[in-house]
Backbone as a ProteinNet text record, in pm:
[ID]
protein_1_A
[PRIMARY]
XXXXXXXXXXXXXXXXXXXXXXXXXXXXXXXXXXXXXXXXXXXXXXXXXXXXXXXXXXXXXXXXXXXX
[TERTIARY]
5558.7	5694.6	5718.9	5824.9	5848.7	5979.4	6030.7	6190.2	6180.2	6247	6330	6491.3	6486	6609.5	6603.9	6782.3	6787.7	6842	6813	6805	6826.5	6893.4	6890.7	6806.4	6651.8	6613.5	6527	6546.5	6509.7	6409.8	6344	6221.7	6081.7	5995	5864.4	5843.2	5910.5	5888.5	5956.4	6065.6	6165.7	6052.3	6056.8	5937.4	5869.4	5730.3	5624	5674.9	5767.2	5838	5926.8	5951.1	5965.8	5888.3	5771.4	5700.6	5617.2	5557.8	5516.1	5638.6	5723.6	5881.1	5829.3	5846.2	5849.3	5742.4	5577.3	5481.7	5506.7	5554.9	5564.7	5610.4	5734.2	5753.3	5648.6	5629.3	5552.6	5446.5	5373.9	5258.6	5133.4	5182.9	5075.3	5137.7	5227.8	5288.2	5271.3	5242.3	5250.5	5409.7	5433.7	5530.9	5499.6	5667.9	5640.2	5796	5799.5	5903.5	5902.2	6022.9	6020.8	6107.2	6077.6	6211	6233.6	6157	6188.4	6271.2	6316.2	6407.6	6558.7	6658.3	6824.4	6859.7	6784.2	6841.3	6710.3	6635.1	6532.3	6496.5	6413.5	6389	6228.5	6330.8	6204.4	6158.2	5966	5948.4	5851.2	5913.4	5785.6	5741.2	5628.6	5572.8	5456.3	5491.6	5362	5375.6	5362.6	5310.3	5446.5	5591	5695.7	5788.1	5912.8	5976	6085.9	6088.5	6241.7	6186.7	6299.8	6242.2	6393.4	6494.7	6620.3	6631.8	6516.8	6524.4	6495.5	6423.7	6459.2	6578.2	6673.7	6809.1	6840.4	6814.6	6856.7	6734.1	6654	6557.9	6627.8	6595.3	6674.4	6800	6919.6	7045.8	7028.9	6921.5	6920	6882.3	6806.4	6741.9	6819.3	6960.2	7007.8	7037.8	6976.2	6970.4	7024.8	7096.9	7165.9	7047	7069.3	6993.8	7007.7	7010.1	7123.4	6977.4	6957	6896.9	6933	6824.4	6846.8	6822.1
18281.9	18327.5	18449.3	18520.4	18665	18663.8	18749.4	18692.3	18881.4	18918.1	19000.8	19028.3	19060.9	19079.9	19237.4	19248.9	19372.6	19363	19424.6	19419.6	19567.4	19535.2	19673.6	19725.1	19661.7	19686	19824	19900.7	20031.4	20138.3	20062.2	20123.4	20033.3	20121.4	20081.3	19929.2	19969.8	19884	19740.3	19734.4	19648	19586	19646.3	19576.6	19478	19521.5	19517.4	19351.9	19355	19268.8	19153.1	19155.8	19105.4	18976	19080.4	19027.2	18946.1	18947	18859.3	18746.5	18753.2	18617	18544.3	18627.9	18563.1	18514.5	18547	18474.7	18358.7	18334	18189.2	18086.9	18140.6	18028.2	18032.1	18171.7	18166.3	18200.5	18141.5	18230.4	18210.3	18148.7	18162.1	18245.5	18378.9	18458.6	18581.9	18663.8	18800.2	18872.8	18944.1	18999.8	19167.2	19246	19343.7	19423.5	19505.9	19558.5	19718.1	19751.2	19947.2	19993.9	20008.7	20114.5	20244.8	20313.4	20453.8	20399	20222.2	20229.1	20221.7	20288.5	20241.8	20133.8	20048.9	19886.7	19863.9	19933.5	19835.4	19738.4	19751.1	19624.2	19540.1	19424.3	19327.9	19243.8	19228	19140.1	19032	18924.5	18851.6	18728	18683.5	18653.7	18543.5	18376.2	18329.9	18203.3	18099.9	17944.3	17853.8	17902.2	17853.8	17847.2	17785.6	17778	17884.5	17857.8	17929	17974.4	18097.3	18130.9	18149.9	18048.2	18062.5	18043.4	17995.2	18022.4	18165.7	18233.7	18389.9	18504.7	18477	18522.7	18465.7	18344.2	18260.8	18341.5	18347.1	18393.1	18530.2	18664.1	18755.8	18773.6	18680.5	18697.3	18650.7	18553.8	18556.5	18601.7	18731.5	18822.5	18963.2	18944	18995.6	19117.3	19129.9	19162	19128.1	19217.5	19204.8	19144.4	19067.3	18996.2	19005	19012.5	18965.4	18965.5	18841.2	18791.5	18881.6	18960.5	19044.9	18983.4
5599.8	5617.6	5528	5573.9	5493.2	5475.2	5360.5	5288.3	5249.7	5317.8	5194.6	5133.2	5056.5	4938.7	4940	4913.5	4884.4	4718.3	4629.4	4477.1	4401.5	4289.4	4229.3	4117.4	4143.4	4070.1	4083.8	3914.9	3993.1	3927.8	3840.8	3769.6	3780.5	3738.4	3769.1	3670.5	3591.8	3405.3	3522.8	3539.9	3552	3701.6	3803.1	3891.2	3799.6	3737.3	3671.3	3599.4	3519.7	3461.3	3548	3676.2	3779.3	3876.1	3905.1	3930.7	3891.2	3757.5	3682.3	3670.7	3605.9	3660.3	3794.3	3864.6	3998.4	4025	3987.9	4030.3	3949.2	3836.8	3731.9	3870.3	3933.8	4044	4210.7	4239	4342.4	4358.5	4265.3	4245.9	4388.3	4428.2	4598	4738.4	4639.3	4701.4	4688.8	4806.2	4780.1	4740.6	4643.6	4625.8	4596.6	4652.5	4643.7	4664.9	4556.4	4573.8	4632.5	4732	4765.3	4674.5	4616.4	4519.3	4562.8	4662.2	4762.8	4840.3	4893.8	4940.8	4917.3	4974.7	4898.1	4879	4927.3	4868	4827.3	4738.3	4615.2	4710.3	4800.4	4886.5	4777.5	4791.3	4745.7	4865.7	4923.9	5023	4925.2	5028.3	4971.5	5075.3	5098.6	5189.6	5137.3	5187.7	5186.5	5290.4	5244.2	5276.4	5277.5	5262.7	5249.5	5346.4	5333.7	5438.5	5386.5	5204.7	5269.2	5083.8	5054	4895.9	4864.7	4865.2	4805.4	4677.9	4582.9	4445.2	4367.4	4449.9	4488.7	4376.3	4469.2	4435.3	4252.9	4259.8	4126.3	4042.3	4051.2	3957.9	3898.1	4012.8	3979.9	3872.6	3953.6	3905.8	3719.4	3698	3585.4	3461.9	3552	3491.2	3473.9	3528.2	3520.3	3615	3701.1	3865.2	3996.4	4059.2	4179.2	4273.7	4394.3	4495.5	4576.3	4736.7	4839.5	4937.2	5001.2	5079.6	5250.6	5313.7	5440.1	5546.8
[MASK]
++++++++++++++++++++++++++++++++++++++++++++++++++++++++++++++++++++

């Protein structure tokens, strides 16, 4: 399954730092953020049904989320 989020995250550092977070919970997931795109698109894609802990991760990192 494939999930993306639109996010404001918007440097390379802040990705980098992201993604490592996010593999702690999904780590049998490909993740990947566009930051060339206007909504910072984050995808992520694996073996799941649904990645609504997603958003919660983000927001507590202090990052906008919004599920597309």
């Amino acid at each position: 399954m494939v999930e993306v989020f639109k996010t404001n995250v918007s440097t390379v550092r802040q990705v980098e730092r992201m993604i490592k977070i996010l593999q702690l919970y999904f780590s049998d997931c490909h993740i990947n953020f566009y930051l060339e795109d206007r909504d910072r698109i984050l995808r992520m894609e694996g073996n799941r049904e649904n990645f609504d802990l997603t958003s919660n991760v983000l927001l507590q990192e202090g990052y906008l989320c919004e599920k597309l």
